[in-house]
N, C-alpha and C positions, 0 to 999 in steps of 0.2 A: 446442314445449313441452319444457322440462330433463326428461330423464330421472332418478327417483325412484333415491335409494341403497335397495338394500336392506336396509341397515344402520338405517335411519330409521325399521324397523318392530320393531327391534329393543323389548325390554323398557327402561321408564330406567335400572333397577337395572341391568342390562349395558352400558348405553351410560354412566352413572354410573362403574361399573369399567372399561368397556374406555378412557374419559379417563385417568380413574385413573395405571392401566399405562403409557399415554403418556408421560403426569406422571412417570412414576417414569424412565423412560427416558432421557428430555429433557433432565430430573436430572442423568444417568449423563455422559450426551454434554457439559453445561456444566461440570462439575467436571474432564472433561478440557482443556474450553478453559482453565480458570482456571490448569491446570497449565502451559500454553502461555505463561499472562501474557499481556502486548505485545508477544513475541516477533514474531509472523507482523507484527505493524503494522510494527515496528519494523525489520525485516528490509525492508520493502517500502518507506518511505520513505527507507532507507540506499541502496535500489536503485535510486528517482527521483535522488536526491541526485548521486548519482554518472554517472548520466545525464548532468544538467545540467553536471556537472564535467567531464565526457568532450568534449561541445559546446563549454564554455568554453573548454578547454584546444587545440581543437583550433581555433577561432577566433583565439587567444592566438597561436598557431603561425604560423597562416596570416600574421595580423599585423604577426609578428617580421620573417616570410622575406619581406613587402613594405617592413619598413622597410630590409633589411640589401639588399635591393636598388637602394633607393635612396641607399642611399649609393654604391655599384658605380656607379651612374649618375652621379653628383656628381663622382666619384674621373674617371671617365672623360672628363668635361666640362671635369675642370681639365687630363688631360693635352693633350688636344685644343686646348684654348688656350696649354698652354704649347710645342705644336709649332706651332703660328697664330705664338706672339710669337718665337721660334726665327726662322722662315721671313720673318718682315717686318723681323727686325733686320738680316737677312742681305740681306732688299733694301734695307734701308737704304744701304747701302754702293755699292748701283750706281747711286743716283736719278742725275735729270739737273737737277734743280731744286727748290728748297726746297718747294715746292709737294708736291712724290710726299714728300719727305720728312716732310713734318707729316702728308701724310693716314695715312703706315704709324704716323707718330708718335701719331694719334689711335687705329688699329687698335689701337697694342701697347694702351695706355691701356683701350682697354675688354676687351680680352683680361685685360688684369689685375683689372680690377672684375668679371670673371666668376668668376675664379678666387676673389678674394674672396665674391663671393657664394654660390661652389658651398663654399668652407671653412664659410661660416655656416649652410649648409643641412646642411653632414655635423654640425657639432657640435650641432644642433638634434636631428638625427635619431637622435643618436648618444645623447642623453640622454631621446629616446623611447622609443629601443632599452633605457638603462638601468630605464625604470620598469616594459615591458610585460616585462623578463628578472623585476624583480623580485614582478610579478604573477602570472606564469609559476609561480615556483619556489613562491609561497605557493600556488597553485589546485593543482600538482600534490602538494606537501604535505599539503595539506586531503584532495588523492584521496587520495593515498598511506593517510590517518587515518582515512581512512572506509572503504576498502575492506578493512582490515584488522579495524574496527569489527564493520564486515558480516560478517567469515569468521567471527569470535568467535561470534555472534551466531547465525550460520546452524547452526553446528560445536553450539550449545547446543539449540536448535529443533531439531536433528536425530536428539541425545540421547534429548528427552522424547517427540521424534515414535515414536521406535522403541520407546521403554517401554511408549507407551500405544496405538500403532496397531493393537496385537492385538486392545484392547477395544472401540478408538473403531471398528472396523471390526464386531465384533459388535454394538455397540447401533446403530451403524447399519440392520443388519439387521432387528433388533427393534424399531425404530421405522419402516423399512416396514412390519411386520409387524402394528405398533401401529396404522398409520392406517388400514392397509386396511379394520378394523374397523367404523371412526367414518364415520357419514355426512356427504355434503359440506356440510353447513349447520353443522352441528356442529363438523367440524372448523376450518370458515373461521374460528368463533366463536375456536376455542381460538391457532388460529394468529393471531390478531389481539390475542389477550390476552397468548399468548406475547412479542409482539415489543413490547408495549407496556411494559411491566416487565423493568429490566435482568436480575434473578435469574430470568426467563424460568418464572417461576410464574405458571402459567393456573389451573391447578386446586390446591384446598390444601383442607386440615382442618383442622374447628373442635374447636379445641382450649382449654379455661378459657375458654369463652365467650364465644371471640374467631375473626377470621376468620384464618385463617394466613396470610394476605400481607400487608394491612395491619394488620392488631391489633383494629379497631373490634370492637366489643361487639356477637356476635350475639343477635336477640333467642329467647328461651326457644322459642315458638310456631313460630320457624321452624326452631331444630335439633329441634325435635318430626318439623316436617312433613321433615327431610333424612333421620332415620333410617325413617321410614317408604320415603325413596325411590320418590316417586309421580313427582317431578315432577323435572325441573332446576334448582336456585337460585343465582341470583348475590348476590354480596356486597351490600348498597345503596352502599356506602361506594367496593371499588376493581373494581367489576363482575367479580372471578374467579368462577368456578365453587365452589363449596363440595360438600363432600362430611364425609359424619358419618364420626367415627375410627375406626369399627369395620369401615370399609371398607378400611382400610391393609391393603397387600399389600404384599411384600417381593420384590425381584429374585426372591428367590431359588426363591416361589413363584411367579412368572411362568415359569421356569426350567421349574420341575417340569412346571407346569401342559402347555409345548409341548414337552416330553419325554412324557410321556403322549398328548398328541394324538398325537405322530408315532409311537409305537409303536401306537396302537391305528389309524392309517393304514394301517401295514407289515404288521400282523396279519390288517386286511381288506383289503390288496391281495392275500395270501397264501392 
């Protein structure tokens, strides 16, 4: 059997505001991402990109130094037959019968159609070597463009990292601080409704008799029953949590509020 949060026996009016407080938090923590932008996405697929160009480039490589090997091979097979055709004109000169002479005479002949064929395999190879040099120079180009892309990019994300990481690291805090509050039924709700809405608003206030996430017309009966705060109510329209405006709290009175706790801590630990 799940063991019961404590939290769950909480008043609604408290569990009402301690969402609340979260909401406000949550707030805090996405207006820092927005300051981020695309940046972190954008950094991260500059960083696969360049991966794949690093692989390319080094398959590219590999490629080159087997064609320019084969031509080394080609080059080597024509001298090889031009010392073959050297050595059989030379016995040509000692035969004893026209017979040794036509067979060296057939020899020089295909020593020669070697050498031809090893010529047509270097300039083949040679204009393979010209296409992958000049695939080459574009992949390493493209790295070159991207990598520099990236330092721009990273060099700016580093920027807004260090502005805001003062804060982003305090409401961090506060938003552990925020959940521990919220019982696990409760929370799951709110984390589910967080993730389902880009502006990452779970919880909102009715305001001009509307819902504050999607706008729909709250009806009268039920922001009667929200300022009462008997109960939890969700939107009918975008299932957030609603809460009545006179429940708005400010940072800054959250602020206070665990400034006070920790001193009246410190007093009675004293």
């Amino acid at each position: 059997m799940a063991k019961k949060n404590a939290n769950s026996n909480l008043p609604v009016e408290e569990k009402l505001q301690n969402l609340y407080e979260l909401q406000i938090v949550n707030t805090q923590l996405n207006n820092i991402k927005k300051l981020q932008g695309e940046l972190p996405l954008e950094v991260s697929a500059l960083e696969t990109e360049i991966v794949t160009l690093d692989k390319k480039i080094a398959k590219l490589e590999d490629e080159h130094k087997g064609l320019q090997m084969s031509i080394v091979q080609h080059e080597n097979k024509i001298k090889e037959a031009e010392a073959l055709i050297e050595k059989y004109n030379k016995q040509q000169n000692n035969v004893k019968n026209n017979r040794e002479f036509e067979a060296l005479t057939r020899e020089v002949e295909l020593q020669k159609l070697d050498i031809q064929l090893a010529n047509k395999r270097i300039r083949e190879t040679q204009q393979k070597l010209g296409n992958k040099d000049t695939t080459l120079d574009a992949s390493k180009g493209r790295q070159e463009e991207k990598r520099a892309d990236m330092t721009l990019k990273q060099e700016e994300l580093e920027k807004i990292t260090a502005k805001t990481e003062k804060d982003e690291q305090k409401f961090l805090r506060k938003e552990k601080r925020a959940r521990k509050k919220i019982d696990d039924a409760l929370l799951a709700v709110y984390d589910r409704l967080a993730t389902t809405y880009k502006n990452g608003l779970a919880v909102v206030i009715v305001e001009r008799d509307a819902c504050g996430g999607c706008f729909s017309q709250v009806p009268p009966q039920t922001q009667l029953e929200l300022g009462q705060r008997k109960r939890i109510i969700n939107c009918e329209h975008c299932a957030r949590v609603l809460v009545a405006a006179n429940i708005r709290t400010s940072l800054e009175e959250i602020e206070q509020q665990e400034e006070e706790a920790a001193a009246a801590a410190a007093a009675a630990a004293e």
